[in-house]
C-alpha positions in Angstrom: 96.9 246.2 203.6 100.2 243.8 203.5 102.0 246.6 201.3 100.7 249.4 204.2 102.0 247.5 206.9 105.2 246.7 204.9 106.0 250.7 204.8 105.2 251.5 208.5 107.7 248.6 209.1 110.4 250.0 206.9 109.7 253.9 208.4 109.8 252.4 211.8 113.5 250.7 210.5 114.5 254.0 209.5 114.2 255.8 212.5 115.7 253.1 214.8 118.3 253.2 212.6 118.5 256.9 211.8 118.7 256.3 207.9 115.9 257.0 205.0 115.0 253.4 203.3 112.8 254.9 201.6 112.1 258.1 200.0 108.4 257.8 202.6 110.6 256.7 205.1 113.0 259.8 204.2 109.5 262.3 204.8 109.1 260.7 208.2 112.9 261.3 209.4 112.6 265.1 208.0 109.5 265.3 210.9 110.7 262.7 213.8 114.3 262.8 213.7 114.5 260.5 216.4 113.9 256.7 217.4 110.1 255.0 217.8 108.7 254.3 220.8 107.4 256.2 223.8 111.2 257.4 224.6 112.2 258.1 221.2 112.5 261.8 222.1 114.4 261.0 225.3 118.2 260.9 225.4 119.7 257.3 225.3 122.5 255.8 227.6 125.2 255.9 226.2 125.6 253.0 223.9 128.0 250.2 224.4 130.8 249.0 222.1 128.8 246.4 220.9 125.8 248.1 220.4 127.0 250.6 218.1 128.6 247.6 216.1 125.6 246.3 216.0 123.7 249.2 215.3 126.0 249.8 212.4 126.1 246.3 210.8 122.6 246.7 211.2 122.0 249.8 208.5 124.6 248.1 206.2 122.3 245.1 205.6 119.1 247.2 206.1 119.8 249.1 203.2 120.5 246.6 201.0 117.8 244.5 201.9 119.6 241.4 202.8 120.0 238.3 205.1 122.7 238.1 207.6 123.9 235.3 205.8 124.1 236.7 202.6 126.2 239.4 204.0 128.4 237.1 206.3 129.2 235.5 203.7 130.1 238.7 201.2 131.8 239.9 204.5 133.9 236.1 204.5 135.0 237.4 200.8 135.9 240.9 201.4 138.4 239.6 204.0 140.1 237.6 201.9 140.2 239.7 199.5 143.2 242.2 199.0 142.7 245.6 200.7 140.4 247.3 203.5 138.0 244.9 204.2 135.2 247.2 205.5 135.6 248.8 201.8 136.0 245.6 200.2 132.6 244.1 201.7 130.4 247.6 200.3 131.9 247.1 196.9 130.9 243.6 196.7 127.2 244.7 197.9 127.4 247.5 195.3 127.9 245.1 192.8 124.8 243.2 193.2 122.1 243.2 190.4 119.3 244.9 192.1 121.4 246.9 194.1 122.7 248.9 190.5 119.0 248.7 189.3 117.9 251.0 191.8 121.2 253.2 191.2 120.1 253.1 187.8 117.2 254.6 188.5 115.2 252.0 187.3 113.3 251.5 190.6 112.7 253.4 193.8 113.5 251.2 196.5 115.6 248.3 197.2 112.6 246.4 197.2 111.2 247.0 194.2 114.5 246.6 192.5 114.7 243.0 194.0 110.9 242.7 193.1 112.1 243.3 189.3 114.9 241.3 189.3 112.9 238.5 191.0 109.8 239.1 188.5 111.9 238.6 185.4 111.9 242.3 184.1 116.0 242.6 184.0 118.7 241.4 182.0 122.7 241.4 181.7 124.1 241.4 178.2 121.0 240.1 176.8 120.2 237.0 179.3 117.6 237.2 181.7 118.3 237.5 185.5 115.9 236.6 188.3 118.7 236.5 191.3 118.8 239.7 193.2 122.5 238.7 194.2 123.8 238.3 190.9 126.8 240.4 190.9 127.6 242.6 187.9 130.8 242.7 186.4 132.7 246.2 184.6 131.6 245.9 181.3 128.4 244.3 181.3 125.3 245.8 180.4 121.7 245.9 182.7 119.1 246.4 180.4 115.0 246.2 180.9 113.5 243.1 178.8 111.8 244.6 175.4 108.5 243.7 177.2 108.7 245.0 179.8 109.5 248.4 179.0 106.2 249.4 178.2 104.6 248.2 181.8 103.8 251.7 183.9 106.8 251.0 186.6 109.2 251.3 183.6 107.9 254.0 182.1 107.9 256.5 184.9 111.4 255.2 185.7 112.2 256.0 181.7 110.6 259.5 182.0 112.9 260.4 185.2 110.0 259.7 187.9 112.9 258.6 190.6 115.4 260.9 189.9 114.8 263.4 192.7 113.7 260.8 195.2 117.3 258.9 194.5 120.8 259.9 195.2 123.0 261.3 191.9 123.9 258.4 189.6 127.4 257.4 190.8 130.7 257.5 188.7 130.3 253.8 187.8 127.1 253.8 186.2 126.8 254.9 182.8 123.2 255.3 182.7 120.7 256.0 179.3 117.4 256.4 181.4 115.3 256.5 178.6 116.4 253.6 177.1 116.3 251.4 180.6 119.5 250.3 180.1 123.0 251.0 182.6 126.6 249.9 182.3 129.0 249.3 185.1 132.0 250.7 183.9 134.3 249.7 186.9 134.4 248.3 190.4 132.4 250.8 192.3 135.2 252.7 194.9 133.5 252.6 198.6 134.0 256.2 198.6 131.5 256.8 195.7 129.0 254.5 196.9 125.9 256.1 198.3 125.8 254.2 201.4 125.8 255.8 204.8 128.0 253.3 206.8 130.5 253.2 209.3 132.1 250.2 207.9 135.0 249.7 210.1 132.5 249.2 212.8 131.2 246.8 210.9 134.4 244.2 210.4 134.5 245.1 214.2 131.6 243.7 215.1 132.5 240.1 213.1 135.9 240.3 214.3 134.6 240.2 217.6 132.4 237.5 217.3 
């Protein structure tokens, strides 16, 4: 029942939002491209500054499944980092554990990939993880733990089940599916990231605040 409600929640997300969070979610949008609710159909007001900020900071954290603190704070390091900050802050997301393990192909959602990070299944360079916001560095390796890979979620991962529900495996990955196991080879470039974002809007809307 809890994992029924929890997908009507996300496909509800999606369409406020107007992005797929899930490849259900992705179904729904294909049939009501427009928001929930009894107006959903209707055209909006326009929008104020603000709200489109908003809106937009809004799909950056909903589709990597974090807390607004977690990405203040990755925002807090992205400006003080050298470079665009708006590009800075999505390469720092894209280098989070369970963010590569569903890039991998490893998982199907964001929140499975968590839930497998979380549950043990995932290591780097041989030492097990449990901290979705573990951030990978270029060179190390994100493997499946030996006993793990014989558990039904890993083997349909291992046999290609996500592929066509995922987006193509980015540059940075180098990805042997059938052995569970990804390398980042090098900071992931905003541009390759598939993450639909306006992410100036985004350092707008913390500038502002």
């Amino acid at each position: 029942m809890a994992t029924k409600s929890r997908t009507r929640s996300k496909t509800r997300l999606s369409r406020a939002l107007g992005i797929p969070l899930t490849p259900k979610a992705a179904k729904y949008l294909e049939k009501r491209p427009y928001a929930p609710g009894e107006h959903g159909r209707t055209k909006r007001k326009q929008d104020s500054d603000y709200a489109v900020r908003l809106r937009e900071k809004q799909r950056l954290r909903a589709q990597y499944g974090i807390r607004e603190k977690q990405l203040k704070i990755a925002f807090e390091e992205a400006r003080r980092a050298k470079g665009l900050t708006g590009e800075n802050l999505v390469e720092l997301l894209e280098m989070r554990l369970d963010a590569l393990v569903l890039r991998a192909g490893f998982a199907r959602t964001t929140a499975q990939a968590r839930q497998m990070v979380v549950h043990r299944h995932i290591m780097v360079d041989g030492q097990l993880v449990d901290r979705p916001s573990f951030r990978v560095k270029p060179g190390q390796m994100i493997h499946v733990k030996q006993r793990s890979e014989g558990t039904e979620p890993f083997q349909v991962a291992a046999a290609g089940g996500h592929i066509d529900l995922l987006p193509k495996t980015p540059a940075y990955l180098d990805v042997e599916l059938d052995k569970l196991q990804a390398r980042l080879v090098e900071r992931p470039k905003r541009a390759q990231v598939p993450v639909t974002c306006e992410v100036q809007l985004v350092v707008e809307y913390y500038a502002a605040r």
